[in-house]
N, C-alpha and C positions, 0 to 999 in steps of 0.2 A: 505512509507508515514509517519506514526508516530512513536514517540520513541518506542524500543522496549530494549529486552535484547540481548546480543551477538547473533549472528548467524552464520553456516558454508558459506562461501560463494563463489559459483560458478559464473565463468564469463565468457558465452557464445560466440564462436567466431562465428558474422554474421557479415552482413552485415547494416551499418549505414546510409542505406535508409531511408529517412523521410516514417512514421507510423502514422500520425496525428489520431489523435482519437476527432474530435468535445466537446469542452466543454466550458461551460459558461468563457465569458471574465470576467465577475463580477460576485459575489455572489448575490443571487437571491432567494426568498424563494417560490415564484410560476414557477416551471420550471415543462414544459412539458418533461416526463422522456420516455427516448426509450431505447429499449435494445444496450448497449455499444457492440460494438466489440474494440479486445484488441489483437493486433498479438500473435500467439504461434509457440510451434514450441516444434518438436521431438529429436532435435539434441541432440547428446553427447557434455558437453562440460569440454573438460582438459583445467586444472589450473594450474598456477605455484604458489602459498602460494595465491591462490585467489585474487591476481591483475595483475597478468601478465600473461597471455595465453601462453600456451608451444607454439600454430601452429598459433596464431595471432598478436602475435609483444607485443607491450607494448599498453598503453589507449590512448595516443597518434597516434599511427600509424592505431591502430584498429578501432579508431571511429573519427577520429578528432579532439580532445579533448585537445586540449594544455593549458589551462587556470589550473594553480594545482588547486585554490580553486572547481573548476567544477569537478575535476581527484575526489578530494574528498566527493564530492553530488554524483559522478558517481556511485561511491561502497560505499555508505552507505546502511548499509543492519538491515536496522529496525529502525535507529537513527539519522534520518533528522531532526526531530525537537531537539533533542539535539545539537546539530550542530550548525545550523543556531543561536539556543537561547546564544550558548556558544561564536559565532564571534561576535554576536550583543551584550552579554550582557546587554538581554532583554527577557522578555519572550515570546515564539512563542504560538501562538492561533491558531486553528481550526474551521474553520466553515464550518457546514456540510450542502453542498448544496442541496443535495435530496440521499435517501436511500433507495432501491424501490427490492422488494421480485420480482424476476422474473423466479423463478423454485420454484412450488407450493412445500410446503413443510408440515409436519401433522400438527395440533395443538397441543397447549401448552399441553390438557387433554390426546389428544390421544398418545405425545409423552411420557407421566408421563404414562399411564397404559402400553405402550408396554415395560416398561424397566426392567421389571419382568416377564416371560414365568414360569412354574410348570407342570412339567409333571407328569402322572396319578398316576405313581406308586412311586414319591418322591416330598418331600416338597423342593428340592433345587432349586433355581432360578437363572436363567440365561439370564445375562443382552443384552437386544435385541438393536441393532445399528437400530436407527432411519434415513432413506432416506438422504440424505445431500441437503442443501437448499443453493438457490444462491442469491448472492445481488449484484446489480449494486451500485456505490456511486461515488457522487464525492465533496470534499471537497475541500477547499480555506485555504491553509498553511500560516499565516501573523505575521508579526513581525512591533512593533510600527506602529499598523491599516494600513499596505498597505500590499496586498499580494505577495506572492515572489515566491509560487509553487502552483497549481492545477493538483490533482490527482484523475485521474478516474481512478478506481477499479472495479473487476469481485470477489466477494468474496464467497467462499464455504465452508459451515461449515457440520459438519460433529459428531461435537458433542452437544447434546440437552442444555449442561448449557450455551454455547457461543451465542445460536438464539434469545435469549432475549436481548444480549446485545449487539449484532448488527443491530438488527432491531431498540431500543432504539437510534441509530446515535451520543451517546454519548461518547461512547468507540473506542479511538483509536485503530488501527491494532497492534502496537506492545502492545499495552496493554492487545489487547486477548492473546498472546503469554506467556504472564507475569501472568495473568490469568490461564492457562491452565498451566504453569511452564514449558513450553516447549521451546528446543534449535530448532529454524527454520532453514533449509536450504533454501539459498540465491542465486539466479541464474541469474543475468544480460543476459537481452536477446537478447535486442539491446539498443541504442544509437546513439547520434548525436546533430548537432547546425542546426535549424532551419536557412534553406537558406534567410530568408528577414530580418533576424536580430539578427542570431547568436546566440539566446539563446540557452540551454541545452535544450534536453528532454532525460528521457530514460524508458525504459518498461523492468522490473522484475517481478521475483517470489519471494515469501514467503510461504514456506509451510512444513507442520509437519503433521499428523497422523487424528487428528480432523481436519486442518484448513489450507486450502491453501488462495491464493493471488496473483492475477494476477494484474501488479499495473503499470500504464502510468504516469508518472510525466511530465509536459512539466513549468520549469522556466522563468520569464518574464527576460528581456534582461539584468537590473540590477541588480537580484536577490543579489549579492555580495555590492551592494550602496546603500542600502537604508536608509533616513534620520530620524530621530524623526520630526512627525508635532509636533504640537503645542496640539491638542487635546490628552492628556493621556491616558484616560479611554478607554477601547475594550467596542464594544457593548454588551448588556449583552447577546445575544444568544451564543459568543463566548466560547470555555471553552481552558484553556491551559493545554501546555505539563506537 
């Protein structure tokens, strides 16, 4: 979804059956929120330098995917919005559709007093791992006001400084990573061009020790054309990469 820093990156050989996951055609600030499902999957997956499968062919053969600029939104592993800002030479904006707690997780008090434990007979303390907490989200990726990717996301944290900052809906995904100073491993899980009009979508992982990322991107047909309107200004809810 959002820029991030470098990441290892695995590319899973499945199958490039449509995965549709429901999600708002337009941005929208009163959305009735359900719990997302997001395909997963157990497999092993071998790589050759992380874009070519040893036992799956090339991105071509394996998913469909003949279009290079798509080859390259395919395996991008943390740094779509870099990307898309650097062909456009423009800046890409975010807006966060709805960002919704759906695995109860402790509060902010109770997560501050458990991170210290003291046993009876020493004063040292020892830092307790607070429950890991999950977020459904899904946000509107846009460059020159028209959107060009929506990504619904299943996110689990795992470490207590990151739950403020994702509940806030303010902070990009690769930016908890940059945050947290952490190298993600990257794992493409599937892929494909949407049967009624050939767009991209594809469904990855991002995840590291605190903080994983289950992440659907599904691209509008153009994603690669799009023009400057007339009006310049993002609206101000937006915030960019």
């Amino acid at each position: 979804e959002e820029d991030g820093s470098k990441s290892t990156t695995v590319v899973s050989s499945l199958s490039s059956s449509s995965s549709t996951v429901p999600v708002p055609n337009t941005p929208t600030t009163n959305t009735q929120t359900t719990s997302i499902s997001i395909p997963s999957t157990s497999l092993s997956s071998p790589t050759k330098s992380g874009l070519v499968t040893t036992d799956g062919g090339t991105l071509a053969s394996q998913f469909g995917v003949t279009s290079p600029l798509d080859r390259m939104a395919l395996t991008a592993n943390g740094n779509l919005q870099r990307l898309f800002s650097s062909y456009y030479d423009a800046p890409v904006h975010v807006l966060v559709d709805y960002c919704t707690l759906v695995k109860t997780s402790p509060s902010s008090s109770e997560i501050s007093a458990s991170q210290a434990t003291t046993t009876p007979s020493s004063t040292t303390t020892t830092p307790a791992t607070p429950p890991p907490a999950t977020w459904d989200r899904v946000v509107h990726l846009m460059v020159h006001n028209q959107t060009f990717c929506t990504a619904t996301s299943q996110i689990t944290v795992r470490d207590p400084q990151c739950l403020e900052l994702v509940q806030s809906g303010k902070v990009g995904i690769g930016q908890l990573f940059r945050y947290l100073d952490k190298l993600p491993t990257f794992t493409l899980l599937d892929a494909g061009l949407q049967k009624d009009n050939g767009a991209l979508w594809r469904v990855y992982e991002l995840r590291c020790q605190e903080l994983s990322c289950r992440i659907q991107e599904d691209f509008v047909p153009h994603a690669w054309n799009i023009s400057p309107r007339v009006s310049s200004s993002p609206p101000s809810s937006l915030s960019s990469n």
